[in-house]
C-alpha positions as CSV (number, residue, x, y, z in Angstrom):
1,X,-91.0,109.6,166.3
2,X,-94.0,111.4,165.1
3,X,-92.3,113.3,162.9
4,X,-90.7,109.9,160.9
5,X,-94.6,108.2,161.2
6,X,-95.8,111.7,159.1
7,X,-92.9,111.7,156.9
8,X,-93.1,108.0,156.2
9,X,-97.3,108.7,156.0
10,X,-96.9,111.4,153.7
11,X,-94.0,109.2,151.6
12,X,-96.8,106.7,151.1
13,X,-99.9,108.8,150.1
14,X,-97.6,110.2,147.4
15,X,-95.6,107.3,146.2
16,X,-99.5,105.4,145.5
17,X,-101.5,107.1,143.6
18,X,-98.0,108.1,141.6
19,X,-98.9,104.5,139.0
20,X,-102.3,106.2,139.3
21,X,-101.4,109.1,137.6
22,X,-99.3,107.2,135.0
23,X,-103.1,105.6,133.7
24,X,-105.5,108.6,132.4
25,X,-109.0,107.3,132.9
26,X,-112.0,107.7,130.2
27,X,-115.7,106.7,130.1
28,X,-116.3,105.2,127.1
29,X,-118.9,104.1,125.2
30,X,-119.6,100.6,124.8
31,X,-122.4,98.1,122.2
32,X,-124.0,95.3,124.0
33,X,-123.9,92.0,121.0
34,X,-125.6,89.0,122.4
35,X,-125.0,89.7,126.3
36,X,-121.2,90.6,125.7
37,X,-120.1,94.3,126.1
38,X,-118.0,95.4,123.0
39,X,-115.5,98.7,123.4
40,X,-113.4,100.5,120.6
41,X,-109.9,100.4,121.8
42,X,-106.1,100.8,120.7
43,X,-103.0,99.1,120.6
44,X,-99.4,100.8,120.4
45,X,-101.6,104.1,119.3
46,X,-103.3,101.9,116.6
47,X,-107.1,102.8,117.0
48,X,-110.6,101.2,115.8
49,X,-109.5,98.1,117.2
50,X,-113.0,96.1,119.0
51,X,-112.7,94.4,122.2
52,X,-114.7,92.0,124.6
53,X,-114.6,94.0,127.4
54,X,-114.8,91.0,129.8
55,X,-114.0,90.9,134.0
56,X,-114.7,87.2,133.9
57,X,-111.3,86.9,131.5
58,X,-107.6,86.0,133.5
59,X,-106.0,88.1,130.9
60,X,-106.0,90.7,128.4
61,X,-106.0,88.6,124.9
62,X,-105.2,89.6,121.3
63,X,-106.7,86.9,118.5
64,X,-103.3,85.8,116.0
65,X,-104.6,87.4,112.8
66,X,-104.9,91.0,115.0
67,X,-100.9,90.6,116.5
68,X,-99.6,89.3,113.8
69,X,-101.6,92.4,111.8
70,X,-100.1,94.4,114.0
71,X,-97.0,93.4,114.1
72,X,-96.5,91.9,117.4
73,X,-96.1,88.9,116.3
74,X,-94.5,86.8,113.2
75,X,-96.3,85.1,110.6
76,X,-96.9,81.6,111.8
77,X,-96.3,82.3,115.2
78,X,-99.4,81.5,118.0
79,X,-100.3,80.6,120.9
80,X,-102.1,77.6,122.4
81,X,-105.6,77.2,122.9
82,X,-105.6,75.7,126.5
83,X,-101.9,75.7,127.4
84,X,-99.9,78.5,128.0
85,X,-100.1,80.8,125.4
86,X,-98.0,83.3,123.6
87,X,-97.2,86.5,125.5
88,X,-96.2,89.7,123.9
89,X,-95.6,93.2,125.5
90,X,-98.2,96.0,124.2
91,X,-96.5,99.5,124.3
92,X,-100.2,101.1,125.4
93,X,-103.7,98.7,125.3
94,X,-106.8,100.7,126.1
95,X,-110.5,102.1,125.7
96,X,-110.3,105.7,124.8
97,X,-108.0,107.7,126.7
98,X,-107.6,104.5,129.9
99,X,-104.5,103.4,128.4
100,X,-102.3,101.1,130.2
101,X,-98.6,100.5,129.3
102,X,-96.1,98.2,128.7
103,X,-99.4,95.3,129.4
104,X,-98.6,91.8,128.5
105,X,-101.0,90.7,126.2
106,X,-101.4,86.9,125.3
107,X,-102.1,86.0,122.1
108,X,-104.1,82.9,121.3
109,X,-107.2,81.5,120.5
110,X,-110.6,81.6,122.6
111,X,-112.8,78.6,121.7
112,X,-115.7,79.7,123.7
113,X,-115.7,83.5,122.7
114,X,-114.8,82.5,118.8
115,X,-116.9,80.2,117.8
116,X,-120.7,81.5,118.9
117,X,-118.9,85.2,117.8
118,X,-118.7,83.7,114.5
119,X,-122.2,81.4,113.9
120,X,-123.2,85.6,114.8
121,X,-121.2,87.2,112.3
122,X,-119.7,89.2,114.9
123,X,-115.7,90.1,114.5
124,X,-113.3,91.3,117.6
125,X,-110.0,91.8,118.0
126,X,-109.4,90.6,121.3
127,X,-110.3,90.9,124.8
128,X,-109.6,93.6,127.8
129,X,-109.4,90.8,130.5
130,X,-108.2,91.1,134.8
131,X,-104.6,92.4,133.9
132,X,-106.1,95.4,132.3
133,X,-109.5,95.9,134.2
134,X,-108.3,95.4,137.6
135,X,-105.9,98.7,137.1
136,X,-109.0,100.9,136.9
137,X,-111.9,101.3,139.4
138,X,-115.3,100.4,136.9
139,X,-118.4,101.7,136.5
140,X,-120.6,100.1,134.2
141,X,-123.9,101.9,133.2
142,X,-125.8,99.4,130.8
143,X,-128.4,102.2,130.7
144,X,-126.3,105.0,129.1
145,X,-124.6,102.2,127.4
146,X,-120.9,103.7,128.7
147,X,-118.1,102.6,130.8
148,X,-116.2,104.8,133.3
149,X,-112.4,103.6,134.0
150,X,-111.0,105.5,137.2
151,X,-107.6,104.7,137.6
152,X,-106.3,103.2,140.6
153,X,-102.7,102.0,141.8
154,X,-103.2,98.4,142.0
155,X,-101.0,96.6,139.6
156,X,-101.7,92.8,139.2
157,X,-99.4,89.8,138.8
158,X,-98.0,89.5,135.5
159,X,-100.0,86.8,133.8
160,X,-97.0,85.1,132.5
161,X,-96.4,83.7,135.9
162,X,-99.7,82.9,136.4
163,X,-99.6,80.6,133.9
164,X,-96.1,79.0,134.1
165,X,-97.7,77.8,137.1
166,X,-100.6,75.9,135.4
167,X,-99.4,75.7,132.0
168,X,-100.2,72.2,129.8
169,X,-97.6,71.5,127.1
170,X,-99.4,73.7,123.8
171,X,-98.9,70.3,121.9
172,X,-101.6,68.2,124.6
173,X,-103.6,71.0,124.0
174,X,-103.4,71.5,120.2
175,X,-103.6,67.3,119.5
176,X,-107.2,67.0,119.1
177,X,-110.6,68.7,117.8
178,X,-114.1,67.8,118.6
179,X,-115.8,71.3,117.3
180,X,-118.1,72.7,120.5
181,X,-117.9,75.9,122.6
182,X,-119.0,75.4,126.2
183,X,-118.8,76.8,129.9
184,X,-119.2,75.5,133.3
185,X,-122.9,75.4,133.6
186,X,-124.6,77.7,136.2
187,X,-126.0,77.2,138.9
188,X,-129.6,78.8,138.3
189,X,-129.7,76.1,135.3
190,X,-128.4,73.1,137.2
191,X,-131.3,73.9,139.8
192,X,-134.0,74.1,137.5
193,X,-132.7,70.4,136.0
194,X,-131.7,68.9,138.7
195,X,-127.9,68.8,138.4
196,X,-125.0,69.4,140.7
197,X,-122.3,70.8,137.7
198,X,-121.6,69.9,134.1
199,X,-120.8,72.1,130.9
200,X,-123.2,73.3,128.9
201,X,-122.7,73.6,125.3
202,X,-123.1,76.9,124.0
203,X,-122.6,76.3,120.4
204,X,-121.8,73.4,118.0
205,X,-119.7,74.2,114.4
206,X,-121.4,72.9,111.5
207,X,-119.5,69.5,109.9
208,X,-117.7,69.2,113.5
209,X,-116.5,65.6,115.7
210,X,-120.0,66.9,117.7
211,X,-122.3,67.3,115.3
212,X,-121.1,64.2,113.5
213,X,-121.7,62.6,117.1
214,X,-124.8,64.5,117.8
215,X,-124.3,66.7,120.3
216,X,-126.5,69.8,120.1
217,X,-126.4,73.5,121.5
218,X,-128.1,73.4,125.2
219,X,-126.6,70.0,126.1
220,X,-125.5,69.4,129.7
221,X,-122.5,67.3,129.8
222,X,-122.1,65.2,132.8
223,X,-119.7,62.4,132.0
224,X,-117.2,61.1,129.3
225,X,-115.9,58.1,129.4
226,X,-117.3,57.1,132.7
227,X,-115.4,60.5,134.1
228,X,-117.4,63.1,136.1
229,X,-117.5,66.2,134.2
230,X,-118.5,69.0,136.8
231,X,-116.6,71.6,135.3
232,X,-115.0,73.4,131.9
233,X,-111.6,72.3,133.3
234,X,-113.0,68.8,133.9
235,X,-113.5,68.4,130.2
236,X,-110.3,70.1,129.3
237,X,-108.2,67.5,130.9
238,X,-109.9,64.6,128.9
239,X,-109.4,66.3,125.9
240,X,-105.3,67.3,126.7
241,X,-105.3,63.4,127.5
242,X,-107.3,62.2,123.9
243,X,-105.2,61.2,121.0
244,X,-106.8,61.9,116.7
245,X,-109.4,58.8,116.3
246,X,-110.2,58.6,120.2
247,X,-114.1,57.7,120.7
248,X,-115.7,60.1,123.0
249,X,-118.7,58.4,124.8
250,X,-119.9,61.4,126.1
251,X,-123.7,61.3,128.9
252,X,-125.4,64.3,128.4
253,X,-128.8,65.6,129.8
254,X,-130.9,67.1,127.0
255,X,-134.7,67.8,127.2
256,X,-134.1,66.8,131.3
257,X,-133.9,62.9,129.6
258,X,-130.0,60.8,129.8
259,X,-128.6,60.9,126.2
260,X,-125.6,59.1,125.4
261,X,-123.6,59.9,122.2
262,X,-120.8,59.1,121.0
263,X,-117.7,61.7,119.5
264,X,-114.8,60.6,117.6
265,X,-112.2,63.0,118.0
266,X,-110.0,64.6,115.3
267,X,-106.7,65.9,115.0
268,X,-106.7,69.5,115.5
269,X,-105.2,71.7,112.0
């Protein structure tokens, strides 16, 4: 009996850190651009490639133009923005030498990362999200700027069931544009107005449904169409649910003072 509880031990402590072994780890150096931490990476041994390195993110992403660059994907072919998106299969997806492979990647769009990226000027390729991260232990070190990726034998769910589980028809989620980035607002700024949730608005594109409506970067959205908005998926839903020439009337809290404003939505290109 001891003898099988040792052997089966000793089966165990070499069968984990095996996947382990398959993942070399790195530190690697990383640029800090408006609060978000940028890395150098690769794809299928393609290097130079700049990433949101991001632990907030459900998934490792690629933007369209960078798959279909290269060549993961077809010409024409994408992924939603808030339904399930396109997966593809990366050979190898890293930082430096903490490569990970055979990763599914999804390729889409990224509203809230694309649009303030852009009023910046600043250009990425995608972003290393859970599926990669969580495969490494990490160190950040915002002081020598680097990151340190230890690899570890935890392998996460494949994203593509994930989403098959909460997945939106693409088309809901393609039918309309309004033109706003936002998040679920936190909670040290709904203390300090007085809220309990809403989505703030992180940035507004120029010539946009918002602007046209007036909405403004710092706005708290709390209700649209008489709806509770508490959270980014709040607003999401009303949106999958809005049809092209659908009037908005969006309550917002801007300055601490009610604002109401009104958005007429578009239909999305």
């Amino acid at each position: 009996m001891g003898r099988a509880v040792l052997a089966l031990a000793m089966l165990l402590a070499a069968a984990a850190p095996a996947l382990a072994q398959e993942r070399p780890g790195d530190t690697v150096a990383f640029e800090l651009k408006s609060s978000v931490i940028f890395v150098k990476g690769s794809i299928n041994g393609v290097d130079g490639l700049n990433f949101l390195f991001d632990t907030g993110a459900s998934v490792t992403v690629l933007r369209p133009a960078t798959a279909e660059k290269l060549g993961l994907t077809k010409k024409g072919e994408r992924g939603g923005l808030l339904g399930a998106p396109l997966f593809k299969d990366a050979d190898s997806i890293g930082a430096g030498k903490a490569l990970v492979k055979k990763l599914p990647v999804a390729v889409m769009g990224v509203p809230q990362a694309d649009l303030p990226l852009a009023m910046q000027g600043i250009s990425y390729d995608g972003i290393l999200g859970y599926n990669y991260i969580s495969q490494f232990v990490t160190t950040i070190d915002y002081k020598a700027k680097t990151i340190k990726l230890a690899p570890c034998d935890y392998v996460p769910e494949d994203p593509r069931e994930a989403f098959k589980r909460q997945a939106r028809p693409a088309a809901e989620a393609a039918a309309v544009h309004v033109g706003f980035s936002y998040a679920t607002i936190g909670d040290d700024i709904a203390n300090e107005i007085g809220v309990e949730g809403g989505v703030v608005v992180k940035a507004v594109a120029p010539g946009s449904p918002a602007e046209k409506g007036g909405l403004r970067k710092g706005d708290v959205i709390q209700e649209i169409n008489g709806r509770r908005i508490d959270r980014a998926e709040d607003w999401q839903k009303v949106l999958a649910k809005s049809k092209p020439g659908d009037v908005l009337k969006v309550s917002i809290i801007r300055d601490r003072k009610d604002v109401a404003i009104e958005i007429a939505a578009e239909e999305r290109k």
